[in-house]
C-alpha positions in Angstrom: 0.0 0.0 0.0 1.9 3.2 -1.1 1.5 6.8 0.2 0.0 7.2 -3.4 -2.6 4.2 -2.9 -3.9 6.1 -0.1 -4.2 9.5 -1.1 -6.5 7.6 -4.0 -8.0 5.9 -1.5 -9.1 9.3 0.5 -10.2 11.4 -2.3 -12.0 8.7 -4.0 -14.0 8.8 -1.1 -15.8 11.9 -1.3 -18.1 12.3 -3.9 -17.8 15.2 -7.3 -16.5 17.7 -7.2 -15.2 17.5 -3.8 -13.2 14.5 -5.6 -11.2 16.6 -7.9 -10.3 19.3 -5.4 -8.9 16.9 -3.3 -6.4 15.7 -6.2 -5.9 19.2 -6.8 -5.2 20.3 -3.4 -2.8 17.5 -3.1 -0.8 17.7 -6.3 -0.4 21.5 -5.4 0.4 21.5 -2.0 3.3 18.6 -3.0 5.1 21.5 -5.3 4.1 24.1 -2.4 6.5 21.9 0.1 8.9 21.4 -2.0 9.5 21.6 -6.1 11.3 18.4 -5.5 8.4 17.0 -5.1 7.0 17.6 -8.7 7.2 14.2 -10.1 4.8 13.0 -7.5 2.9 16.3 -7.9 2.4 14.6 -11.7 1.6 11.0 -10.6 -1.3 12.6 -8.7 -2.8 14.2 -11.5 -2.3 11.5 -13.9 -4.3 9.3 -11.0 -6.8 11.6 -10.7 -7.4 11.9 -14.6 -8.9 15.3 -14.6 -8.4 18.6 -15.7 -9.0 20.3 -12.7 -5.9 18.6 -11.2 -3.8 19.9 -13.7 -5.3 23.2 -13.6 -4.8 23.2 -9.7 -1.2 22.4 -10.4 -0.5 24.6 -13.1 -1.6 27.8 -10.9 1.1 26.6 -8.5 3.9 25.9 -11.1 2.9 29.5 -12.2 3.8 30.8 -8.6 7.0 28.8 -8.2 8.7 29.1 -10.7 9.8 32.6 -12.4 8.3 33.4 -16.1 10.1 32.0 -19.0 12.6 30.4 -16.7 14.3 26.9 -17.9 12.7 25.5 -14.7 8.9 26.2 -15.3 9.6 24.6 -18.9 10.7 21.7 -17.5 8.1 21.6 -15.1 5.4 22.2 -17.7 6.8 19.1 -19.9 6.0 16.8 -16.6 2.1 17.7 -18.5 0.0 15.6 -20.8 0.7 17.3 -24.0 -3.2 18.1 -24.0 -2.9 19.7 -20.5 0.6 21.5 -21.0 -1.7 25.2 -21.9 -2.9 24.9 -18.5 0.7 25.3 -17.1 2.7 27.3 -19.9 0.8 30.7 -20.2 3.9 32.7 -20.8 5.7 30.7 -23.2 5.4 28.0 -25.9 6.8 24.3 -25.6 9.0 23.6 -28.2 
C-alpha cells in the first residue's frame, strides 16, 4: 500500500466535485512543500485523470517558478501534452 494508494484511497471517497479538489489540493500542496516533489505532484494528476488537477497544479507551477525560466519549462513538460496550456501561459513548448 503506497503513500499514493492512499491519497486515491481518500479522495476517492468523497463524492464530485469535492473528488477533484482533493487531487488538486494535493498535487499543489506537493510542489508548495517542495519543487522536489513535482514528479509526485504529476503522478497525482495523472491518478486523478482530470483537468482540474492539472489546472490546480498549473496555478502553482505559475507561482513557483519565475516566467520564462528553464525550470517552469521543465516543469510544464511533466504535463500531458493536451494539459501542458494549462501550465505554460507565458511561453510556448517547443
Amino acid at each position: 500500500d503506497t503513500k499514493l494508494d492512499r491519497l486515491n484511497q481518500f479522495c476517492s471517497a468523497f463524492p464530485q466535485p469535492d473528488r477533484l479538489w482533493c487531487y488538486g489540493g494535493a498535487a499543489a500542496r506537493l510542489l508548495q512543500i517542495d519543487p522536489a516533489y513535482l514528479p509526485k505532484a504529476v503522478e497525482v494528476c495523472k491518478l486523478a485523470n482530470d483537468v482540474a488537477c492539472w489546472k490546480s497544479l498549473g496555478s502553482m507551477i505559475q507561482t513557483t517558478y519565475p516566467e520564462g525560466s528553464d525550470e517552469k519549462k521543465n516543469a510544464c513538460k511533466l504535463f500531458p501534452v493536451n494539459q501542458q496550456l494549462s501550465c505554460a501561459t507565458d511561453f510556448i513548448l517547443e
